[in-house]
N, C-alpha and C positions, 0 to 999 in steps of 0.2 A: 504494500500500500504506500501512497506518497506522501502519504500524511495521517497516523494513528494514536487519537486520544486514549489514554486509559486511566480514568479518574482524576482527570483534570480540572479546575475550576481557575474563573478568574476572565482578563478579560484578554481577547488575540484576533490578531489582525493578519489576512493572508495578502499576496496580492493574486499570482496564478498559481494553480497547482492543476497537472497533467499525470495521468498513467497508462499505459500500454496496455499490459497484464493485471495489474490488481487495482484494487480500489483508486480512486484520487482521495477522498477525505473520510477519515473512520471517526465515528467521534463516539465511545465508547462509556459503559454505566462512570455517574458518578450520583453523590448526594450534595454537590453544591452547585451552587449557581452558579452559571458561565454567559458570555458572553462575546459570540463570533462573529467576523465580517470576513469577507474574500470577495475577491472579483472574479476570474473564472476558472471554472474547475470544471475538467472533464476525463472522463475516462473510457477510451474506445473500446472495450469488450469488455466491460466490466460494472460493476457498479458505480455510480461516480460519489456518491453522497449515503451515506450510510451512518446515522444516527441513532442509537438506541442509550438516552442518557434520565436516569435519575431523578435527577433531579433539575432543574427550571432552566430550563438551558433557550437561549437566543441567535439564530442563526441569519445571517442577511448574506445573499449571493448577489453580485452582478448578474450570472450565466453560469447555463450548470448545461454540460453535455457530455450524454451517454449513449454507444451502441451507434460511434462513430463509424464502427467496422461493419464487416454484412453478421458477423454472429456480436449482438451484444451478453448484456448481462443477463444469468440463468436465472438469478431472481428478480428483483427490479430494480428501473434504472434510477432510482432515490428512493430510499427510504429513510423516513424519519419517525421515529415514537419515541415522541419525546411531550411535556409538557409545560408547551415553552412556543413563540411567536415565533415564525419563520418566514421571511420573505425571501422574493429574486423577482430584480427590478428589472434588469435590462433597459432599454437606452431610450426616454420618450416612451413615444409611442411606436417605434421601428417594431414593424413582425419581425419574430425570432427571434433578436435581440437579446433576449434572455433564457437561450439554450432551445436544443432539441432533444428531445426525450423517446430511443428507439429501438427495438428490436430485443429490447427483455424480454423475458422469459415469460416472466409474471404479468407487476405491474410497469408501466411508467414510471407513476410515482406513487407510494405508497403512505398516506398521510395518517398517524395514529396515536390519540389524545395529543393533540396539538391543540394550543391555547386559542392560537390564531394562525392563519396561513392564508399568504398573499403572494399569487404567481402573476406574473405579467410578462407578457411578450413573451411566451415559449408557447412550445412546438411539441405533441404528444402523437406519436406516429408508430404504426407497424410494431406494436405490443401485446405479450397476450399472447405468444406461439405456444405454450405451455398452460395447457389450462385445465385445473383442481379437477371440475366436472363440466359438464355440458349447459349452454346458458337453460337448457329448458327444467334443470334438474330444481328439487326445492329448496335447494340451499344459494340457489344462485336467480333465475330470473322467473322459476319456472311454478313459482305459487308464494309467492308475498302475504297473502290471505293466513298463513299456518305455518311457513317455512321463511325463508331471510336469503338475503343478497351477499353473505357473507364469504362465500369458495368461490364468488364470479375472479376476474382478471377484467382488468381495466386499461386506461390509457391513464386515469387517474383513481388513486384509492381513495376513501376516507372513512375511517372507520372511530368511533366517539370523538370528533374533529368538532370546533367551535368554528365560529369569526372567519369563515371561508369567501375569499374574495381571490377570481379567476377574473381577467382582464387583460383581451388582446389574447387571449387564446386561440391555438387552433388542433382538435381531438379529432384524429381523423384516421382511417384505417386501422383503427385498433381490432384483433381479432376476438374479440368477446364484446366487453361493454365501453363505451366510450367513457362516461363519468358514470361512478357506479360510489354511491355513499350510504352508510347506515349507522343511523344515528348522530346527527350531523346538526348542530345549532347556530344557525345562521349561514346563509349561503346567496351570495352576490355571485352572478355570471355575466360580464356586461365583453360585449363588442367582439361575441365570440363564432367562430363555426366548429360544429360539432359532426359530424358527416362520415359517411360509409364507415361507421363500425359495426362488429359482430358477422357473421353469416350463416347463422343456424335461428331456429327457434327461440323467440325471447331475451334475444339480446338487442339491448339497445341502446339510444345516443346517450342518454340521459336516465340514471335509478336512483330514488333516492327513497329509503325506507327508514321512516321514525325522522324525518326532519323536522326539525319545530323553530321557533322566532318566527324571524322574516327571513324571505328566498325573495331574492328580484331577480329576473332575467331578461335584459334590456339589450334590443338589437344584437340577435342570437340570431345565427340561420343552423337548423339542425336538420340535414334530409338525408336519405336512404341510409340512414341504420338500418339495420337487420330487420327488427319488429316494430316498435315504438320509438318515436322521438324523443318524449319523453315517457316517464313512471312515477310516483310519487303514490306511496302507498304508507298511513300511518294508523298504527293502531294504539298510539301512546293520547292520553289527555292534554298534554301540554298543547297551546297554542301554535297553530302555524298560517303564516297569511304569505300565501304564494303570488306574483304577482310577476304573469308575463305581460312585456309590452315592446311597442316599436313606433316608430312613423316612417311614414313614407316605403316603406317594404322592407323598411329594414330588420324586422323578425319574421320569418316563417320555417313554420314545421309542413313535412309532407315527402313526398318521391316524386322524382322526376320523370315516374311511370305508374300508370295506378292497374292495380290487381297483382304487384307484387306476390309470387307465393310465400313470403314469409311478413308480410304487410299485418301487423297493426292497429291498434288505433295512435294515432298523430300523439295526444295526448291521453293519459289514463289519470283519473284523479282519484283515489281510491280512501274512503275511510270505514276501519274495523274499528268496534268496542266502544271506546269512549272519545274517538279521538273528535278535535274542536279544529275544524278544518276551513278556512277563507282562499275562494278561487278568484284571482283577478284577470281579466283579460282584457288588452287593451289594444285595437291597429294589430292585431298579427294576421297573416296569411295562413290558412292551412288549406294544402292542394294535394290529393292523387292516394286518398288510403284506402278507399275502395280497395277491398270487400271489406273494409271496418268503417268507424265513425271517427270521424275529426277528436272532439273534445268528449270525451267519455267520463262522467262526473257518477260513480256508485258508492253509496253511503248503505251501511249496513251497523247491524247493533244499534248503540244509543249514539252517532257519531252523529253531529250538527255540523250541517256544510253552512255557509255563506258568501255573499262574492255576485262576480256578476262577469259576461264575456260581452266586450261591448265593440261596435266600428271595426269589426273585424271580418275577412272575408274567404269563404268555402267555396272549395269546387273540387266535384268530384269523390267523393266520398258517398260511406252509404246512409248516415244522418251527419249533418253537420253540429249539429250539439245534443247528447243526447243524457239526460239525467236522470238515473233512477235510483229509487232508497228500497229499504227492507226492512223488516223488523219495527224498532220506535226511534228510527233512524229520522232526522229532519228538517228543515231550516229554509232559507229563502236565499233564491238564488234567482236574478234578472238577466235580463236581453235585451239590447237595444243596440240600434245603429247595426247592424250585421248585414252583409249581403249572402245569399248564399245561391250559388247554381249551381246544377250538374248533379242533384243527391238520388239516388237510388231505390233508398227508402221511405223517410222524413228529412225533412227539411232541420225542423225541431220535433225531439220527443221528451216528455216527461210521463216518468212512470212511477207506477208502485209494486212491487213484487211481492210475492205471498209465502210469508205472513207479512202484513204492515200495519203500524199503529201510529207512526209517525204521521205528521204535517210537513208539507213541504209548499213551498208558495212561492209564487215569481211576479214579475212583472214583464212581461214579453209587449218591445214596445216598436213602432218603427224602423223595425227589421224586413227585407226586401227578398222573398223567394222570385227566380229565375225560369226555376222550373227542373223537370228530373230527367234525367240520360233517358235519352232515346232508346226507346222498347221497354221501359222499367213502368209500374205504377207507384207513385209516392206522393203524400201528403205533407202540405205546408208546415202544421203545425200538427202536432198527435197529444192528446192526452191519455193515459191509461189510467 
């Protein structure tokens, strides 16, 4: 390795650090506080950044790159669990700027009990050739309802992570899940593409299971993942108020061909138990998830949705918003300003599955159906 802490504390500054064969930076257990800076660190078949410290440890990178070679690192190309702020800035606003992350094994990068963590301007590509089980299995994509996301592989990990702030990213060809998080409190994604990850069953751009705060995801393009663009599945009580948005086109979820055989819904919003779930939608496009629906909103147990999908436009799909509850599942969830063409089945559908003893209630306002694909019958608006 080029550079190996073992029980280190105090404060140190690097400027570059490079490896061939082994690591670039170890930073290894301690129980006291530390405090790191470096410019760039990379390691070509290897891991580049590998953190597993004790105690409150502070890490700040200019650029970090790993799996500069065509075989990178057999586990991932950063890992850090540690409980402690970590950032990497790179230069402005320059793409890449701040490292490429490639060809691991595992993860990308691997993020766990970090206090905070802030990546900018880096590159998550071609990760994930090694992978635990299969995205459809339950420990990975393939039932959130009873089972967890926790054996997926990703282009990013994050696992009991706080204070997550992704900006000027770009997640793309990752062979499993693009961003794949569980248990994750507070989550910023702004001005990112997230694109062609996974290629099997229920892998997708975006999972995030038990997120709670606020999640913003602002001027985001995330298309032909695998299944889902996004996931977001909670069954914990704590708070979360999701809130995707854009203008001018600058977010949209969807494929660039619809009937995909491994296609989806665009969005899935999903609450078990008790969770206290708020959907914002705001200006996004979602196009081409036919045979699924766009914006898939299912509340089950005592979970209380809220929120609204508003000025936002479908095509192509087989309902463009479609929301159902169960159980004494319930809450109030609006519509307005939406255009929608091209839908299959409904346009809008709000349902209720059986058993239900919940209330659910909307305001469906000055929303513009177009009409339904050629040869299909489907309804503007549905209630069940």
């Amino acid at each position: 390795d080029a550079v190996n802490f073992n029980g280190s504390s105090g404060t140190f500054a690097f400027d570059n650090v490079s490896a061939v064969a082994g690591k670039a930076f170890v930073f290894a257990s301690t129980t006291s506080a530390a405090t790191v800076t470096a410019q760039d660190v990379s390691s070509s078949t290897n891991s580049a950044v590998d953190i597993s410290a004790a105690g409150t440890t502070d890490f700040s990178f200019h650029s970090v790159n790993s799996g500069t070679a065509a075989a990178g690192a057999t586990g991932s190309g950063v890992s850090v669990q540690t409980a402690g702020d970590i950032s990497v800035t790179g230069t402005g606003s320059t793409a890449g700027s701040g490292g490429t992350l490639r060809h691991a094994g595992k993860h990308g990068l691997l993020a766990s009990s970090v206090t905070s963590l802030s990546l900018k301007n880096m590159v998550f590509t071609q990760n994930g050739s090694s992978q635990n089980v299969p995205g459809s299995d339950a420990t990975c994509g393939g039932d959130l309802r009873s089972g967890n996301n926790l054996q997926c592989v990703a282009g990013i990990m994050l696992v009991n992570a706080g204070g997550i702030a992704l900006d000027n990213v770009s997640v793309t060809n990752n062979a499993q899940m693009g961003i794949n998080g569980n248990n994750v409190s507070g989550f910023t994604l702004t001005n990112a593409v997230v694109s062609n990850n996974g290629n099997e069953a229920f892998e997708n751009g975006l999972t995030l299971q038990n997120v709670f705060g606020v999640a913003d995801l602002t001027n985001v393009v995330m298309t032909d993942n695998a299944a889902r663009q996004i996931y977001v599945s909670n069954s914990v009580s704590n708070a979360l108020t999701f809130n995707l948005s854009g203008t001018a086109g600058s977010t949209w979820l969807g494929h660039t061909a619809p009937l995909g055989a491994l296609t989806q819904q665009a969005l899935l919003f999903e609450g078990l138990g008790n969770a206290n779930m708020t959907l914002n939608v705001d200006g996004v496009i979602f196009a081409n998830h036919r045979p699924q629906n766009a914006v898939d909103v299912q509340m089950m147990g005592n979970a209380v949705l809220g929120g609204h999908v508003n000025s936002s436009t479908f095509s192509t799909n087989v309902a463009a918003i479609a929301v159902a509850t169960q159980n004494a599942a319930g809450g109030k969830f609006n519509l307005s300003g939406n255009t929608i063409s091209q839908a299959s089945l409904q346009g809008i559908v709000y349902a209720a599955a059986v058993p239900s003893t919940g209330t659910l209630q909307a305001t469906i306002a000055n929303n513009t159906f177009n009409g339904c694909i050629a040869g299909t019958n489907c309804n503007g608006i549905q209630v069940d």
